[in-house]
C-alpha positions in Angstrom: 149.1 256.4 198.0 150.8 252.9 197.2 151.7 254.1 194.0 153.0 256.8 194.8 155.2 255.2 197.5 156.2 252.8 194.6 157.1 255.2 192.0 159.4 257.7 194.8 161.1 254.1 195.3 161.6 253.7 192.0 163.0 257.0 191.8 165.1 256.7 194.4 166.3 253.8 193.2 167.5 254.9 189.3 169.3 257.8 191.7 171.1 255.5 193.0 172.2 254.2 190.1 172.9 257.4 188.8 175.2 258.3 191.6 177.1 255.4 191.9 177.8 255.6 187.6 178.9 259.1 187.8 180.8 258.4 190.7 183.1 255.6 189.5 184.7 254.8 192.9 183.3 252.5 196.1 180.8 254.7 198.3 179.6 253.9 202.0 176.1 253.9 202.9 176.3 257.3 205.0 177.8 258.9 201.8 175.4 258.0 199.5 172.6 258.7 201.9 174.1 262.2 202.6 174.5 262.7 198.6 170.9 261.9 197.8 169.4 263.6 201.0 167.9 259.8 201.6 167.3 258.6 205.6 170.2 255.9 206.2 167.7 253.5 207.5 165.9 254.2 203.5 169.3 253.9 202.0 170.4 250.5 203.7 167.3 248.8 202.4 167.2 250.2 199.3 171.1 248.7 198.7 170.0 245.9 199.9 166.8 245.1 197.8 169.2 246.2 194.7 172.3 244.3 195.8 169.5 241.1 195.9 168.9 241.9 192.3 172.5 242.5 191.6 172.1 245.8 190.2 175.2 246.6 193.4 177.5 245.0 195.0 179.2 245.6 198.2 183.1 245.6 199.2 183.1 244.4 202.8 186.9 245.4 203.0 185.9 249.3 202.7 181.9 249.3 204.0 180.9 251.0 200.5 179.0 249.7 197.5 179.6 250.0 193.5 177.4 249.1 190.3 176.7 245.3 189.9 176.7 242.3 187.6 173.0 243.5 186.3 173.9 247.0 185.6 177.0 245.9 183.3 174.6 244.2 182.0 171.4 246.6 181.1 174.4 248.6 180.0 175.3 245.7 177.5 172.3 245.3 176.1 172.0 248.6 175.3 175.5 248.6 173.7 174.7 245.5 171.7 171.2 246.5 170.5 172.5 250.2 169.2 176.0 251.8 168.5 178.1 248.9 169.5 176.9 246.3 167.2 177.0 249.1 163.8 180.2 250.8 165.0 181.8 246.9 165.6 181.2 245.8 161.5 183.7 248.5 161.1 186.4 247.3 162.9 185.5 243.5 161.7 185.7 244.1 158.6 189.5 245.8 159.4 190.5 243.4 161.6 189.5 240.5 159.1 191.4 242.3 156.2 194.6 242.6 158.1 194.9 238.8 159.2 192.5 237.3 156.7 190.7 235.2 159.4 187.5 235.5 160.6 186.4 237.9 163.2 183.8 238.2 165.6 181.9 240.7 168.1 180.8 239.1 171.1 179.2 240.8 174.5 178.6 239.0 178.2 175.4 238.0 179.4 175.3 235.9 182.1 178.0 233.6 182.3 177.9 233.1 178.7 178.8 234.9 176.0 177.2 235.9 172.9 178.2 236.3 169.1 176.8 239.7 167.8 178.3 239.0 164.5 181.5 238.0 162.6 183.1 238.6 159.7 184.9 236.1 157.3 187.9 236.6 155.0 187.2 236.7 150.9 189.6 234.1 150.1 188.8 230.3 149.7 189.6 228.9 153.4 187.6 227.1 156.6 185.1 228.8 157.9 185.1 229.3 161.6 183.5 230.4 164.6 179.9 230.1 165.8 176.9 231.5 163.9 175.6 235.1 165.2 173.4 234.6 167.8 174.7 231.7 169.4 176.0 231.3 172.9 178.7 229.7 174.9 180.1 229.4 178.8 182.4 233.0 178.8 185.1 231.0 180.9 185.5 228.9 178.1 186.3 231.5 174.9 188.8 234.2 174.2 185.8 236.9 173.7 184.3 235.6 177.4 187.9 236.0 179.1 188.9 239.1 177.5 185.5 240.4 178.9 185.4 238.7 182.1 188.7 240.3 183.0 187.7 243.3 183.6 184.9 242.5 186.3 186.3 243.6 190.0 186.4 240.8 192.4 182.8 241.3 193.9 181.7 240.9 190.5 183.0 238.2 189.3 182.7 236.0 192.5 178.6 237.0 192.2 178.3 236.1 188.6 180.2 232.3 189.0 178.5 231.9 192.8 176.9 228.8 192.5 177.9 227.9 188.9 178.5 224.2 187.1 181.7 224.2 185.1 181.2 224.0 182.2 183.8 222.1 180.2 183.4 221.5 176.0 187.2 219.3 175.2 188.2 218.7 178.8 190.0 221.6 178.5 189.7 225.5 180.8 189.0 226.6 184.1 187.1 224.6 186.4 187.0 226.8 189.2 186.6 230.5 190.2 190.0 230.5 191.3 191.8 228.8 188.0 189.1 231.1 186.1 190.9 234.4 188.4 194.0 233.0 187.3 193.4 232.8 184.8 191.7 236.8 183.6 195.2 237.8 185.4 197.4 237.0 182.8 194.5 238.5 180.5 194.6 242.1 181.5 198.2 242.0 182.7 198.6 241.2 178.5 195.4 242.9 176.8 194.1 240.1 175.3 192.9 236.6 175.7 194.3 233.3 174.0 191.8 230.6 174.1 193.7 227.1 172.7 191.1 224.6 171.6 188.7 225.2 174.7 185.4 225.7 172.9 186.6 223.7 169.9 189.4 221.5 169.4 192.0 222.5 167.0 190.9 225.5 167.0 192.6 228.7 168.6 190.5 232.5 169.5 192.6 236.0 170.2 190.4 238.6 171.8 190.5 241.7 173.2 188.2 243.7 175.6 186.1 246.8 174.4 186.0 249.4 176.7 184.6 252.2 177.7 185.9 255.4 178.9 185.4 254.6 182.5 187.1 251.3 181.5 184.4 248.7 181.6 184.2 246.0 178.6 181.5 246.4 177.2 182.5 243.6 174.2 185.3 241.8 172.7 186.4 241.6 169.6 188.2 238.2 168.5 190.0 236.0 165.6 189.7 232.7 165.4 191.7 230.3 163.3 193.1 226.9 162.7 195.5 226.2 166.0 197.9 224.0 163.1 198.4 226.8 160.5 200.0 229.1 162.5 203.2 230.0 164.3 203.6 231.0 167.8 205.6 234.3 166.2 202.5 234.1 163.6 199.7 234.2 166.2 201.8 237.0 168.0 201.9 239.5 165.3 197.3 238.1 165.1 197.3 239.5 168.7 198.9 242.6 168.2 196.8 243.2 165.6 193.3 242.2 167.5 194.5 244.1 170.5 195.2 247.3 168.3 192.4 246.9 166.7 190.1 246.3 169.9 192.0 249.9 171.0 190.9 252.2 168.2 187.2 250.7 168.8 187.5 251.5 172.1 188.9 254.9 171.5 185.4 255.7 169.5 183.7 255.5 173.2 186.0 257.5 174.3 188.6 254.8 176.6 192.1 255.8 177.0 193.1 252.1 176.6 196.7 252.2 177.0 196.3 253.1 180.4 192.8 251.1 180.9 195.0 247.8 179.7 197.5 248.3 182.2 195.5 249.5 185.3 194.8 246.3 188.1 193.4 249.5 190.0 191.3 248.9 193.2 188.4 246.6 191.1 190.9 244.1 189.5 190.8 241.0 189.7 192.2 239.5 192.8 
């Protein structure tokens, strides 16, 4: 009989999950109850063991609950370990040819990000960017921010609650306000500019991968030396990343030009 109990739980809980990722938008507790033919009483705990795990979160400004940190996560993973990390060399491999830097493929886990794989230019030059596999703070690097800035509010206030600033050069964020501050002016331009953050004299462009319901599910970056470029050089590096980022995202079906631009209800704030 426990088991059984366990497994309807179980079930209950992946439908859910279910619900909530079809649904895309905030849902109270009576809705979601009402949906899965669940007792409120059920429903409230259930939410509340998952929001504990952080697989939901809840917006106490409209009494209704959304996916969480974790699920983004399992998500990632699964993006990273399959069709994101073979689909991404593709669009390396472009985005290295058209600025002859290096480029790199980054996911979030965590607070940290980290480097599925890069891709480095054929001509004789320094070689930058950390090794595949590695990991650093996300508030820190372009691929981190460029991620980051597509968390909603709940999200990213659960993710840094609690956290030690990290800080590699004395430079970057060392708050979740400065951070918030700083993701605006990433998605209000597509793309993140990380000046000698992680390393200095060294600059990173990225842009967000996305999914068609929006979420990044990756970044995809260029890193390069900060004194061998102009500012109207490193422009025409970020048009470039951010086009490049779109047409990958267009291959999981995001309409980008309007994801880019949307604050929409789960931006950050």
């Amino acid at each position: 009989m426990a088991t059984a109990s366990r497994v309807k739980s179980a079930e209950r809980v992946m439908d859910v999950l279910d619900l909530l990722a079809r649904r895309g938008v905030p849902m109270a507790t009576m809705e979601i109850a009402e949906t899965l033919s669940l007792p409120k009483s059920t429903t409230h705990h259930l939410l509340n063991v998952m929001r504990e795990r952080r697989f939901v979160s809840y917006w106490p400004d409209q009494r209704a609950w959304t996916l969480g940190v974790s699920a983004f996560e399992v998500g990632a993973s699964y993006m990273r370990s399959g069709p994101l990390h073979r689909a991404g060399q593709r669009y390396m491999l472009a985005l290295t040819n058209a600025v002859n830097e290096t480029s790199h493929l980054a996911v979030l886990q965590g607070t940290d990000v980290i480097y599925l794989d890069k891709r480095e230019p054929l001509t004789p030059g320094v070689r930058l960017v950390t090794e595949v596999g590695s990991r650093l703070p996300a508030h820190l690097t372009a691929v981190g921010r460029a991620i980051l800035s597509r968390l909603d509010v709940e999200q990213l206030s659960t993710l840094y609650d609690g956290y030690s600033w990290q800080s590699r050069t004395g430079e970057g964020p060392t708050s979740l306000s400065a951070l918030r501050e700083v993701l605006h002016e990433v998605r209000a331009n597509g793309y993140a500019h990380e000046r000698g953050t992680t390393t200095s004299g060294i600059d990173c462009i990225a842009s967000p991968v996305l999914t068609s319901d929006g979420r990044a599910v990756a970044a995809l970056g260029v890193a390069y030396m900060s004194a061998t470029k102009t500012a109207e050089q490193a422009a025409e590096i970020a048009k470039t990343v951010v086009a490049t980022a779109a047409d990958f995202s267009a291959s999981f079906g995001a309409r980008v030009n309007e994801a880019l631009g949307d604050e929409g209800a789960h931006g950050i704030a």
